[in-house]
C-alpha positions as CSV (number, residue, x, y, z in Angstrom):
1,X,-13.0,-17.0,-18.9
2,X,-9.9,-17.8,-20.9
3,X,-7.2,-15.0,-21.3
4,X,-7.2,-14.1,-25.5
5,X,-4.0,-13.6,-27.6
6,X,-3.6,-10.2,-26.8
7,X,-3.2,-11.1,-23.2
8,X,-1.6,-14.4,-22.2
9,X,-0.5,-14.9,-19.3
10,X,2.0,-12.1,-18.0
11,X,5.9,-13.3,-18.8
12,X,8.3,-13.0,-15.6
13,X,10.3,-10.0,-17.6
14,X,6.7,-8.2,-18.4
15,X,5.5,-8.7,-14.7
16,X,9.0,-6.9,-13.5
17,X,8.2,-4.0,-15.4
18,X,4.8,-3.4,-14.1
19,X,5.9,-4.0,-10.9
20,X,8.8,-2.0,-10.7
21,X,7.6,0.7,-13.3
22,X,4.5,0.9,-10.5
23,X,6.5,1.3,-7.3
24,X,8.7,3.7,-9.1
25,X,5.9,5.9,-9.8
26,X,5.5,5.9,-5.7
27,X,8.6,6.6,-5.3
28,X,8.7,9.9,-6.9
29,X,5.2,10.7,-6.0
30,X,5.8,10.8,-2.5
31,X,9.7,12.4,-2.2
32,X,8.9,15.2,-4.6
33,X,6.6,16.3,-1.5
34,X,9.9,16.3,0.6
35,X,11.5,18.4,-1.5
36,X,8.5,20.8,-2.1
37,X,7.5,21.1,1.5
38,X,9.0,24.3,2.0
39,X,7.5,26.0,-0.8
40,X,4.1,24.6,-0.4
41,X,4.5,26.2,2.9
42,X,5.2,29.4,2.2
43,X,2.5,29.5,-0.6
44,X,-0.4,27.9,1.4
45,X,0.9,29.5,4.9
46,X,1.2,26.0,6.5
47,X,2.8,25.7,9.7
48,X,5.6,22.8,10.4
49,X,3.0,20.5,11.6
50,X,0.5,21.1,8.7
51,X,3.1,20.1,6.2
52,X,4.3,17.4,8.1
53,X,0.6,16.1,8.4
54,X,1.0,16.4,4.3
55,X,2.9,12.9,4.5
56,X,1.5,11.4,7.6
57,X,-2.1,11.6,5.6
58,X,-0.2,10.2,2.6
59,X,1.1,7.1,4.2
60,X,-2.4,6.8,6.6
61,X,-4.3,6.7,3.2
62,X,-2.0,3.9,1.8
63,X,-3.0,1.8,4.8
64,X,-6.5,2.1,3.6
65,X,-5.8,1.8,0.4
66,X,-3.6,-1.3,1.0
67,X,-6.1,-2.9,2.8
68,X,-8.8,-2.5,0.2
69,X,-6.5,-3.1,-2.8
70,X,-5.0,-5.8,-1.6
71,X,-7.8,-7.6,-1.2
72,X,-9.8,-6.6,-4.8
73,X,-6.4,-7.9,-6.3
74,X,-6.6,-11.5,-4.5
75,X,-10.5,-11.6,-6.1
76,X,-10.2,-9.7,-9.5
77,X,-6.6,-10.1,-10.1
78,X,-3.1,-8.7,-9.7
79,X,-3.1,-6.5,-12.8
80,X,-6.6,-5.0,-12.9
81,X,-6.4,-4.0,-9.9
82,X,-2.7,-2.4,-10.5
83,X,-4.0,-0.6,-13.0
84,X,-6.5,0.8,-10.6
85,X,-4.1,2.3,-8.0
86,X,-2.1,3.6,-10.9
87,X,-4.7,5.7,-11.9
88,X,-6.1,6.2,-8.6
89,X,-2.9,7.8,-7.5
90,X,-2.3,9.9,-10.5
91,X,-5.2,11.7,-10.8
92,X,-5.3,13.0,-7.1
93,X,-1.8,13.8,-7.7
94,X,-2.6,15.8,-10.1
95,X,-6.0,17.8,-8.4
96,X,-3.1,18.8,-5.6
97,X,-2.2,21.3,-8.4
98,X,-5.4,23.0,-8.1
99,X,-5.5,23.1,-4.4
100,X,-6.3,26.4,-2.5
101,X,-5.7,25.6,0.9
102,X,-4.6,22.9,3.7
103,X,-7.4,21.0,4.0
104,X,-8.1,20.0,0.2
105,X,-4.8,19.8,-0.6
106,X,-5.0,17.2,2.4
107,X,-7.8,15.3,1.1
108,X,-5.9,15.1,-2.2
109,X,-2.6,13.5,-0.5
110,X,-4.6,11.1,1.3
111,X,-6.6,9.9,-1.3
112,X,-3.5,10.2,-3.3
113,X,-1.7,7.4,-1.0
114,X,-4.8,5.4,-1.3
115,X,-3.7,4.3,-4.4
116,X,-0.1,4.4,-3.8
117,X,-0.6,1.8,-1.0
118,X,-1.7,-0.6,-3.5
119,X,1.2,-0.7,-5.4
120,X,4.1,-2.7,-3.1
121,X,1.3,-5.4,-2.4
122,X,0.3,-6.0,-5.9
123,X,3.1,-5.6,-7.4
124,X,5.0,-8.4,-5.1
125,X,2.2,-10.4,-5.3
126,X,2.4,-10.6,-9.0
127,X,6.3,-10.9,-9.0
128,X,5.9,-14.4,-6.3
129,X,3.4,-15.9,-9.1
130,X,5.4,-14.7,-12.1
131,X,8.8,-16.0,-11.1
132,X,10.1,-19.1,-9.3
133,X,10.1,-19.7,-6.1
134,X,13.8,-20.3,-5.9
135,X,14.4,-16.5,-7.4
136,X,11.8,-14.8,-5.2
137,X,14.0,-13.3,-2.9
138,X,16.3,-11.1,-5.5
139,X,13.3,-10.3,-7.8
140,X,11.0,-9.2,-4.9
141,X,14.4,-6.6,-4.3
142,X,13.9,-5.5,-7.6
143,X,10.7,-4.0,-7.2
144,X,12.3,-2.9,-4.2
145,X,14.4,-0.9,-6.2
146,X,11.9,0.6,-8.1
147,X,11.0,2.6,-5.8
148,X,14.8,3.9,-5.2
149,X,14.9,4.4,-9.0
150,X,11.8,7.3,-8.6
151,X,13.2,8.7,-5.7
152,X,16.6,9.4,-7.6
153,X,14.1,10.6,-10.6
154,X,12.3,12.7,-7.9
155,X,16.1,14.2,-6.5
156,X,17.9,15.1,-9.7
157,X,14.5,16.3,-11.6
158,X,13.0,18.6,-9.0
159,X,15.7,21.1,-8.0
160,X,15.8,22.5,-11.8
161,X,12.3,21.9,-12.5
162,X,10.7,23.5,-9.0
163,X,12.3,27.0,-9.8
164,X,10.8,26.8,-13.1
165,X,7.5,25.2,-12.8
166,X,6.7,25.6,-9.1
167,X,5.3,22.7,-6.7
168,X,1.6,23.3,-8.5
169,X,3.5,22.3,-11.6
170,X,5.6,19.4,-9.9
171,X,2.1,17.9,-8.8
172,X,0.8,17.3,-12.7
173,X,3.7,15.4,-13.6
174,X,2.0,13.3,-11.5
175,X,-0.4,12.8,-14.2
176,X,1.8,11.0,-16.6
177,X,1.4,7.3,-14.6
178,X,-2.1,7.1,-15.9
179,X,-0.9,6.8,-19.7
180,X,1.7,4.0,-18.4
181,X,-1.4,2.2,-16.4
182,X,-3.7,2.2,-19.9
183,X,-1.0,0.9,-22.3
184,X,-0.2,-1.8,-19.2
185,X,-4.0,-3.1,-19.0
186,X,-4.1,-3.4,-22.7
187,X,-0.9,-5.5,-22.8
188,X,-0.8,-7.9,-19.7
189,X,-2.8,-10.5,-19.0
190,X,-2.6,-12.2,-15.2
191,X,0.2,-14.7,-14.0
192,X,-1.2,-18.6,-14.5
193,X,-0.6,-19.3,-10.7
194,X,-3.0,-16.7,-10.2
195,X,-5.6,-18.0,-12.9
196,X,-5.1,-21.3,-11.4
197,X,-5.6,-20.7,-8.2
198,X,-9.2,-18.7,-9.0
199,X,-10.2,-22.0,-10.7
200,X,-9.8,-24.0,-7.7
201,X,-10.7,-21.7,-5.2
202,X,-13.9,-20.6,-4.3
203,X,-14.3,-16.2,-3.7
204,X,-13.1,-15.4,-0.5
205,X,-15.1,-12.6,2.0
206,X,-12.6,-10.2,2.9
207,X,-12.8,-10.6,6.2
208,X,-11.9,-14.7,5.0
209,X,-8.8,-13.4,3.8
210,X,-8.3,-11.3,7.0
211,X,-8.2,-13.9,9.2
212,X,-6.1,-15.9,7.4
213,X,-3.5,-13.5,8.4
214,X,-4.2,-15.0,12.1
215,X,-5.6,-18.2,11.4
216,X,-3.1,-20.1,14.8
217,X,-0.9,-19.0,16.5
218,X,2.2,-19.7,14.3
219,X,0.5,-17.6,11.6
220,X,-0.5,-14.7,14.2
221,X,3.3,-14.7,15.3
222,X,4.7,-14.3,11.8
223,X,2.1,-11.2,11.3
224,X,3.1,-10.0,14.3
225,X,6.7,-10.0,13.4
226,X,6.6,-8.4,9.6
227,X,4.6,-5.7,11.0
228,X,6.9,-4.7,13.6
229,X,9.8,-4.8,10.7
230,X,7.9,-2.8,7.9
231,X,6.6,-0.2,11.1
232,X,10.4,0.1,12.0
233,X,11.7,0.7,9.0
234,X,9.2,3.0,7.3
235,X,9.1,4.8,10.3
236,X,13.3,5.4,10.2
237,X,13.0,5.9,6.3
238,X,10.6,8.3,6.1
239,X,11.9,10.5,9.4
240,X,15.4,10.5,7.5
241,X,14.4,10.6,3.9
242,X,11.8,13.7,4.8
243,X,13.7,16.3,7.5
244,X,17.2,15.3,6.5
245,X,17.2,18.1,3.6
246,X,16.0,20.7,5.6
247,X,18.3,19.7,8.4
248,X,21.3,19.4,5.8
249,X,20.2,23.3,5.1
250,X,19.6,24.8,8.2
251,X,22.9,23.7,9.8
252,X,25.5,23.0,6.8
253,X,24.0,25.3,4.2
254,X,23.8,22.4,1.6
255,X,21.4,24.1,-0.9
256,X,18.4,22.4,-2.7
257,X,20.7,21.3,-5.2
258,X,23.3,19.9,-2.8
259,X,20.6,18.4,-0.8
260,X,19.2,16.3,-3.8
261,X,22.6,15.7,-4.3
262,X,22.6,14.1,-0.7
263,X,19.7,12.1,-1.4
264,X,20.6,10.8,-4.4
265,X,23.7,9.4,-3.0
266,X,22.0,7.9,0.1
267,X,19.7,6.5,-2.4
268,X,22.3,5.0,-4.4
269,X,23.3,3.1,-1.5
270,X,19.9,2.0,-0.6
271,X,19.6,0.5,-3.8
272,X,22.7,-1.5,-3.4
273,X,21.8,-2.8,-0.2
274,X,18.3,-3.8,-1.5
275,X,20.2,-5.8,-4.4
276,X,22.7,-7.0,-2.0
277,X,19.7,-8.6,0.4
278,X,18.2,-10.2,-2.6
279,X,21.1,-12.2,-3.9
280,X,22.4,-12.8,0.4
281,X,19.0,-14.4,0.6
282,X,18.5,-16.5,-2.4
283,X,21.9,-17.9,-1.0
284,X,21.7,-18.0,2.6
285,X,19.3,-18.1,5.7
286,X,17.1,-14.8,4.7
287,X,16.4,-14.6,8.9
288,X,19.9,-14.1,9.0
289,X,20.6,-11.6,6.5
290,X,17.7,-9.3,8.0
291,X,20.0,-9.5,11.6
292,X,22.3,-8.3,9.1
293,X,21.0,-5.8,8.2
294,X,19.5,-5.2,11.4
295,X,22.7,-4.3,13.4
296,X,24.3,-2.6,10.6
297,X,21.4,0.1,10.4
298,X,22.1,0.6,14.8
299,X,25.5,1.1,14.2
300,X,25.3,3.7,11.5
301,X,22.6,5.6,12.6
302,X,24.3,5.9,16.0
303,X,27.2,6.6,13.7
304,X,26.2,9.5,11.5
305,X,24.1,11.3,14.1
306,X,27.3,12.1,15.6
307,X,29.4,13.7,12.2
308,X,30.0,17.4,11.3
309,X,31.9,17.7,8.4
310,X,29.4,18.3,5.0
311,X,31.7,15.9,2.9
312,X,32.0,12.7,5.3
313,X,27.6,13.4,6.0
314,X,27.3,13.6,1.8
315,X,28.9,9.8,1.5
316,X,28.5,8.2,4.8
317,X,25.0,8.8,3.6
318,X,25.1,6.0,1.1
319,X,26.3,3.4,3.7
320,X,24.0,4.5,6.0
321,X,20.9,4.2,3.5
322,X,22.9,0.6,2.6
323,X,21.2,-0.7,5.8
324,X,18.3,1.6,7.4
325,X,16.4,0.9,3.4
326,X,18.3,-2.6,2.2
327,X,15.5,-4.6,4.3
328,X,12.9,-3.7,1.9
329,X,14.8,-5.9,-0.8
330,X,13.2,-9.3,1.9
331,X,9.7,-8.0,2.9
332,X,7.8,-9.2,-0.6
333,X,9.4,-12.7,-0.6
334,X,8.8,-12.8,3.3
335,X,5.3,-12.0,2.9
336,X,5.2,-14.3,0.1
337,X,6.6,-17.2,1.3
338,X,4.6,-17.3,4.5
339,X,0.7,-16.9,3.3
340,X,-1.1,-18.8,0.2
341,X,-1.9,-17.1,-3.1
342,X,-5.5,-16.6,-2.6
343,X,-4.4,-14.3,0.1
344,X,-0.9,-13.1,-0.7
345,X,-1.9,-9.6,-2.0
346,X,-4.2,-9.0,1.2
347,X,-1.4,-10.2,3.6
348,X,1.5,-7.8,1.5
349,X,-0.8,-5.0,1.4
350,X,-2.1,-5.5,4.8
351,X,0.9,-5.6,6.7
352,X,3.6,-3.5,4.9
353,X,0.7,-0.9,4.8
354,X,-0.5,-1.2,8.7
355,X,4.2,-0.6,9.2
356,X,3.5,2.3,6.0
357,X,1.2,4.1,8.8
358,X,3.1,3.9,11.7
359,X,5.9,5.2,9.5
360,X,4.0,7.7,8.6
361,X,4.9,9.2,12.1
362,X,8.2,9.3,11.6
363,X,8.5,12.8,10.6
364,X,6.0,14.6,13.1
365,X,8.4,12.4,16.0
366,X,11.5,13.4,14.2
367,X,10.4,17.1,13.9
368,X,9.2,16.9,17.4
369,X,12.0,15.6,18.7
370,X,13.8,17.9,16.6
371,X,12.5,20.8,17.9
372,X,12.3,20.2,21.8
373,X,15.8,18.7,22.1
374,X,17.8,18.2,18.8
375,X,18.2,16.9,15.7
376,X,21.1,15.2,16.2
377,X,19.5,13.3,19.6
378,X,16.6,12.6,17.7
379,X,18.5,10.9,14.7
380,X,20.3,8.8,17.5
381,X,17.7,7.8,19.1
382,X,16.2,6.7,16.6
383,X,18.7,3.5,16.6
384,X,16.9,2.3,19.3
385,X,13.8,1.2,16.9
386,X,16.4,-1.3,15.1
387,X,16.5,-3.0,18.5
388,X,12.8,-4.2,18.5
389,X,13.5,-5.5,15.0
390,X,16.2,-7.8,16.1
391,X,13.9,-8.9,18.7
392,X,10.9,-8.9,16.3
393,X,13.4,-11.4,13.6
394,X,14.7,-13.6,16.4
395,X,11.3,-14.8,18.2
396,X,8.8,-13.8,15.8
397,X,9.7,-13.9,12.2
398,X,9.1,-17.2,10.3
399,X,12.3,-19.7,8.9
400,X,11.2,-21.0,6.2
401,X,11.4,-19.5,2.8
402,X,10.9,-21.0,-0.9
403,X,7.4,-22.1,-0.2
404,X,5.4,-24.2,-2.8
405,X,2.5,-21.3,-4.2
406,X,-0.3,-24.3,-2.8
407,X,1.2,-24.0,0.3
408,X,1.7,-20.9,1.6
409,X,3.5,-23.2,4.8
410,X,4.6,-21.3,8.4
411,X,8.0,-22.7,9.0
């Protein structure tokens, strides 16, 4: 069926905003739980490991959802099915208002992350068919930095706000992404590569489009090695970007306002590195630009773990976030690049997802690890992660990049 006026063929700008716009939704979804962990808490009587288990469930349900939306997208198309996890996540954002205990308030988050694990997948999927290939790398870092964008949304807006409208009301701002997903559906129609590529293509099973994430052995490898660097650094963002407030609290007396302060200065960074990878890989070798990054995010971690003074942790921060979050701005033109359009959403979904949920663990290890030893050791030890990455990028990880979209080549 042919797309009508009112939706031609998404534009490269218009397919950045739904992207980005999307994954900053995510963004502030899941960090306004950080913040609010402490009062949800001490209102539902949750002990450290329930409320940890609050965004371990969250990030286990984006690996379903990942896996599910991902492949609906590469059958029905990249923004239908956007519009799905939009409203998806909103809504059961929304019920965690109403919840009365630990258990629905956990089915909410999970069901919650269902839909947010759509959203990376989609959204990078629509960006490699929306904008050249030679461009892929820097605009896949802009959705990247969509999700930075909600975070700093999420540090600055909930300190004032939480006092005022408690976490119950925090939770129903999470409504407002379902008016953004109806106005999107109504405006966007889907990228022509995509079109195209339904024309010619017959529907795949999704266990089809599964396997074609391990068709040979060169394709198993590069699987292999993209989910080993989205486990590694979910699992160092989210242990940082979730216990580093409290932490700053407990031991420097940063308040919540300082401590958003904090995060919105480690995020700042982040989203410079995340630009800086984008434009570094466009230009150069992206394989080498992830080692980069790679032995940058060892050094600082090791680095900060050992500092004391309040100041020097507030800005060393931003460098610090420069490389632990920067290699975000490669994974959607990695992904991209290495498997074929009628899979592409499956494969971004399916492995950033599958390193979501191992990430997801970060903050029960880090509060373990926290608790039995130190915070300080378990910040430094987790370093050694960055090592398997380098590993992971050197033997595993694919070298080709700027694939043809009816290619989809290992290289």
């Amino acid at each position: 069926m042919s797309l009508s006026r009112s939706k031609q063929s998404v534009t490269p700008a218009k397919a950045m905003l739904a992207a980005v716009s999307g994954y900053a939704m995510d963004g502030f979804d899941l960090l306004i739980l950080g913040f609010m962990l402490p009062a949800i808490s001490l209102s539902l009587a949750l002990d450290p490991s329930q409320a940890g288990s609050l965004v371990t469930w969250t990030l286990i349900g984006a690996v379903v959802g990942g896996i599910l939306f991902g492949h609906l997208s590469d059958r029905f198309g990249r923004i239908r099915i956007l519009t799905v996890t939009i409203l998806m996540f909103s809504v059961f954002t929304g019920l965690c208002a109403v919840a009365q205990g630990y258990w629905d308030l956990l089915a909410y988050r999970t069901l919650a992350g269902m839909g947010l694990g759509g959203e990376f997948g989609i959204g990078m999927a629509l960006i490699a068919e929306a904008w050249p290939a030679e461009k892929r790398n820097r605009a896949s870092a802009w959705v990247g930095i969509g999700w930075q964008l909600g975070v700093l949304l999420a540090a600055f807006i909930t300190p004032p706000l939480l006092g005022v409208i408690g976490w119950r009301g925090m939770f129903l701002v999470g409504l407002l992404p379902a008016l953004f997903s109806f106005v999107l559906r109504r405006s966007m129609g889907e990228p022509e590569a995509f079109t195209r590529q339904a024309k010619l293509t017959p529907a795949l099973s999704f266990t089809t489009r599964l396997k074609m994430l391990v068709q040979d052995r060169a394709t198993a490898k590069a699987s292999l090695g993209i989910f080993i660097l989205t486990s590694v650094q979910n699992f160092g963002y989210y242990g940082l970007m979730i216990w580093m407030p409290s932490y700053l609290s407990a031991n420097f007396g940063f308040s919540l306002t300082k401590s958003g302060l904090w995060t919105a200065v480690t995020v700042v960074g982040m989203t410079f590195g995340i630009w800086l990878f984008g434009v570094l890989a466009d230009r150069f070798a992206r394989w080498k630009i992830f080692l980069l990054y790679q032995f940058g995010a060892v050094a600082m971690v090791v680095i900060y773990a050992q500092l004391r003074d309040p100041t020097v942790m507030l800005f060393t921060g931003a460098l610090m976030g420069m490389f632990v979050n920067g290699m975000i701005g490669g994974y959607g033109a990695l992904i991209s690049d290495t498997f074929p359009p009628q899979a592409r959403a499956t494969a971004q979904n399916v492995l950033f997802n599958l390193g979501r949920g191992v990430g997801g663990f970060g903050p029960l290890v880090i509060g373990l690890l926290a608790a039995k030893i130190s915070f300080v050791a378990a910040i430094t030890l987790l370093a050694l992660i960055y090592l398997l990455d380098i590993v992971a990028t050197l033997f595993l990880l694919p070298k080709k990049q700027g694939n043809d979209d009816s290619l989809g080549a290992i290289g």
